[in-house]
C-alpha positions, 0 to 999 in steps of 0.5 A: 656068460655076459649077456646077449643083446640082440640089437643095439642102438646107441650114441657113445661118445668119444674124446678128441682132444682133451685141452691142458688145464688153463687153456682157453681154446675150442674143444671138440669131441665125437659123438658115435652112432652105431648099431650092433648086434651079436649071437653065439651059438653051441653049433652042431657038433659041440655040446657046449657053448664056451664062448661069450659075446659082449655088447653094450648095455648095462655093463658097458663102460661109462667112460667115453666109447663103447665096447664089443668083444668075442672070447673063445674059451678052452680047456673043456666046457667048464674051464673054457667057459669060465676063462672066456667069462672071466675074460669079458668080466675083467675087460668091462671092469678095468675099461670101466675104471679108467678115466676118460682122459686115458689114450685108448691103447692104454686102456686096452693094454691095462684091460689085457694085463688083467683080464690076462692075470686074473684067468691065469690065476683062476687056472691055478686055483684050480689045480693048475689046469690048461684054461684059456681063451682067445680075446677079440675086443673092438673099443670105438673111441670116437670115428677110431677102433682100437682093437685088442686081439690075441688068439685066432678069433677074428675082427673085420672091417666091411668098406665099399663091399670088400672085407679087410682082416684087420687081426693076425691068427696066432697059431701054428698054421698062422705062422707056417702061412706067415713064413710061406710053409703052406698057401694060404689057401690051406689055412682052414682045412689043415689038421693043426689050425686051431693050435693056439701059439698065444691067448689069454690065461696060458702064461702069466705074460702074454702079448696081445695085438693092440691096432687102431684103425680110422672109422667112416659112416657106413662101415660095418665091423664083424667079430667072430669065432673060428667057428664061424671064419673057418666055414666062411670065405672072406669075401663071403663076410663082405658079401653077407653084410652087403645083403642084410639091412641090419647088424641083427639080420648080419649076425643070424646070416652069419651063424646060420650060413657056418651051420649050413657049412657045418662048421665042427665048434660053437659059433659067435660073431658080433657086428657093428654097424657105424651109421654116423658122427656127430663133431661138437666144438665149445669154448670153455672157462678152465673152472668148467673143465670139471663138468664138460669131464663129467659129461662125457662119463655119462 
C-alpha cells in the first residue's frame, strides 16, 4: 500500500499555455498552493484494510500538477489489497511518464488503460480470480481538477458551505436511482449498494468517468471510500469541513464520524484544501523553450 501522509503542503505547478515552438509571446502558467491530507482505516467490523490512499510526495509525478486518489479494492483481503496497490502504483507511474505538454484528460486516460491492464493481468496470473477495485484519482493542473472516477468511491468538492458530488456511483443501485426505480433516499441502506456495474481489473476494457472542474481559493476537495460516504449524509461532508481548520483535522473528522455510525468496511477519505494560485507571465526567446520546459518538471 503507498504511503500515508498525514499533512501535506505543497506548491505544484501547472501549465496554462504551452506557446508553438518560434512564437514570441507571454507565456503564463499557475503555481497551486494547497494542503492535504488523508487516512485509511480498517474500520470496525472488517479485519483487513484493502484500501489505499495516495498523496503527494516522493512518488508524485514530476511533471506539472499533483495527484491524489482513493482505491477500494476487492476480491478478498489479498487480491483486493493487491488490486487497490496495483492500481495507484501504475497511476503515479504512467502520470509520472507523460510529458508536461500532454492535455490532462490524455493523461488520465493513458493512466487508467494501464493501471486497468496490469490489475487485470495480475488477476489472471492468479488463476483467474475476481480482483478489482474502485479508482478515484483528483489530478490538480493548475486552478482546474481533472478526476478520473470508476467504481463507487467518491469525489466532492466543499464551496461556500455546500458539497457537490462530482462522481456517478457505477453500481446497481446507482442506476436503479439514475432510472427513478428507488428515491435516492434509499441509495445507502438498500441490500444491493455496493454491486459494482465497472471498476478497475474486471474486464480487459473498461470506461472510466473522465470530468474536470475549474478550482477557487478556499475550496476544499474530499475523497472517500464507500466506507465512509455510505454512513455520512452530504450535507454533513459540507458541514464537517466547514468546522475543521485543516485538511488533517477533515480527515480524522471524517473516519471518526463513519465509525461513531458504524460504517461495516474499511474506511479512507482524502482531502485537499486549495489555499491559492500564484499567475506568472514571461516573455521568452524560442531557443529558451527548453528550459522553461524543465522548470516545470521539477
Amino acid at each position: 500500500m503507498p504511503c500515508i501522509w498525514f499533512k501535506q503542503k505543497s506548491i505544484q505547478s501547472g501549465l496554462i499555455r504551452l506557446p508553438k515552438y518560434g512564437e514570441y509571446l507571454a507565456k503564463q502558467f499557475t503555481l497551486t498552493e494547497f494542503e492535504s491530507a488523508g487516512l485509511s482505516i480498517t474500520g470496525p467490523a472488517r479485519e483487513d484494510n484493502q484500501d489505499a490512499i495516495l498523496l503527494p510526495g516522493s512518488s508524485a509525478p514530476s511533471a506539472a500538477g499533483c495527484l491524489h486518489a482513493v482505491a477500494d479494492g476487492m476480491g478478498g483481503y489479498a487480491n483486493g489489497a493487491l488490486a487497490s496497490s496495483l492500481a495507484l502504483q501504475h497511476l503515479v507511474k504512467t502520470v509520472r511518464a507523460c510529458e508536461p505538454s500532454t492535455p490532462p484528460k490524455k493523461v488520465l486516460k493513458q493512466a487508467f488503460e494501464t493501471l486497468n491492464f496490469e490489475v487485470y493481468k495480475a488477476s489472471q496470473q492468479l488463476d483467474n480470480v475476481r480482483m478489482g477495485t474502485t479508482l478515484t484519482a483528483a489530478y490538480i493542473t493548475g486552478n482546474l481538477l481533472n478526476l478520473l472516477h470508476i467504481g463507487d468511491s467518491r469525489a466532492y468538492l466543499i464551496r461556500h458551505g455546500r458539497a457537490t458530488l462530482l462522481t456517478t456511483d457505477h453500481t446497481t443501485v446507482g442506476e436503479m436511482v439514475r432510472a427513478r426505480l428507488i428515491s435516492p433516499d434509499r441509495l445507502r441502506t438498500h441490500e444491493k449498494r455496493s454491486v459494482l456495474t465497472r471498476a478497475v481489473g474486471l474486464a480487459l476494457f473498461a470506461q472510466p468517468e473522465l470530468t474536470q472542474t475549474n478550482l477557487h481559493v478556499g475550496d476544499r476537495i474530499i475523497l472517500c471510500s464507500d466506507g465512509v460516504w455510505s454512513v455520512i449524509e452530504d450535507p454533513v461532508f459540507a458541514k464537517s469541513s466547514d468546522q475543521a481548520e485543516h485538511a488533517h483535522a477533515l480527515v480524522n473528522d471524517l473516519v471518526n464520524l463513519a465509525v461513531a455510525n458504524k460504517t461495516d468496511d474499511n474506511c479512507s477519505v482524502v482531502a485537499i484544501q486549495i489555499r491559492g494560485f500564484r499567475y506568472h507571465s514571461f516573455d521568452d526567446e524560442p531557443h529558451k523553450t527548453g528550459s522553461w520546459l524543465g522548470f516545470l518538471r521539477k
